[in-house]
N, C-alpha and C positions, 0 to 999 in steps of 0.2 A: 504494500500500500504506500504510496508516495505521500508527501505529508502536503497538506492543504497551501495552496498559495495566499500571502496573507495580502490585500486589497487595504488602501489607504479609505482615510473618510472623504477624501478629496477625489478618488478615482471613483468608488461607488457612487458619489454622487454628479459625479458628471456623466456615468453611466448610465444612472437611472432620469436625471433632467434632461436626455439623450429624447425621452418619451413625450411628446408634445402633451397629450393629457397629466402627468406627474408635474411638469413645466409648470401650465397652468393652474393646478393646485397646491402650487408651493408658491406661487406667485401671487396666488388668491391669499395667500396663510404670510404672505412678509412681513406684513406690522406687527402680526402677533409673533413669530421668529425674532424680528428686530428688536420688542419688548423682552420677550426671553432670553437674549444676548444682553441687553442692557441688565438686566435685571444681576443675571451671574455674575457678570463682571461686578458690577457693586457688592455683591455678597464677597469676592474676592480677595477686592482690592482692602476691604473692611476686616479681611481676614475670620470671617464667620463661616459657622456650617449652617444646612440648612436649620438644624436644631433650633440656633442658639438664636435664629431670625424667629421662627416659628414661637421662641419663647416672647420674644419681645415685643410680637404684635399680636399673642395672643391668640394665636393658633396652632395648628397642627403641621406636624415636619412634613406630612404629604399635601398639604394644603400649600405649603411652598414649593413643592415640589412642581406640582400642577403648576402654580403662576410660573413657574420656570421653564417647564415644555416647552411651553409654545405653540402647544398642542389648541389652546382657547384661548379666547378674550380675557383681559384681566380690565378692572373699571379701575379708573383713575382712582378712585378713592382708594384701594386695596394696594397700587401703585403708591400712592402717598405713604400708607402703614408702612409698605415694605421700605422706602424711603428715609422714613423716620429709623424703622428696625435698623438699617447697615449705616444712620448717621451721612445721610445724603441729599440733598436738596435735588430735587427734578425741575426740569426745564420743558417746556414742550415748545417745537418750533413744526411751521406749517412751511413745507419745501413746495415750490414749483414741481409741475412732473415733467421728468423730461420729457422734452420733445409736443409738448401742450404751447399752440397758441393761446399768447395771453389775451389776444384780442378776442379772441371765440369765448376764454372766461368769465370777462368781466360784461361780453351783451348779456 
């Protein structure tokens, strides 16, 4: 038996976003990815586990977990807690998308 080739997280997934339907369901899911990326990094950089968040805003270690997927929506409020929990202030900025006429936006 020859032993398993081991695949990067960066090769399966160019693999799999290779599938025009996966594409657009991950493209559908980017805010909530991009929240879930923010979110980690702060837990991080704060040097906290999800425990020691989940103490401090008064929930549950899988309840942080979940807001960390990526997998759902997290409402800003729950984004605030988590915030406060890793000692972080949030910011919210509204980007241009690319490639959108701004003149088609604002008739």
């Amino acid at each position: 038996m020859s032993p398993a080739k081991t695949v990067s997280l960066d090769e399966l997934a160019m693999k799999h976003l290779a599938d025009p339907e996966v594409k657009a369901a991950y493209d559908e899911m980017a805010n909530e990815f991009a929240v879930a990326q923010a979110l980690v990094a702060a837990r991080s950089e704060a040097k906290l586990s999800q425990k020691d968040v989940a103490e401090r805003m008064k929930t549950s270690q899988s309840a942080v977990a979940r807001m960390e997927s990526g997998r759902q929506s997290v409402s800003t409020g729950s984004i605030q807690k988590y915030a406060t929990a890793v000692g972080r202030p949030i910011t919210i900025e509204i980007q241009p998308l690319p490639g959108v006429d701004k003149a088609a936006v604002s008739a």
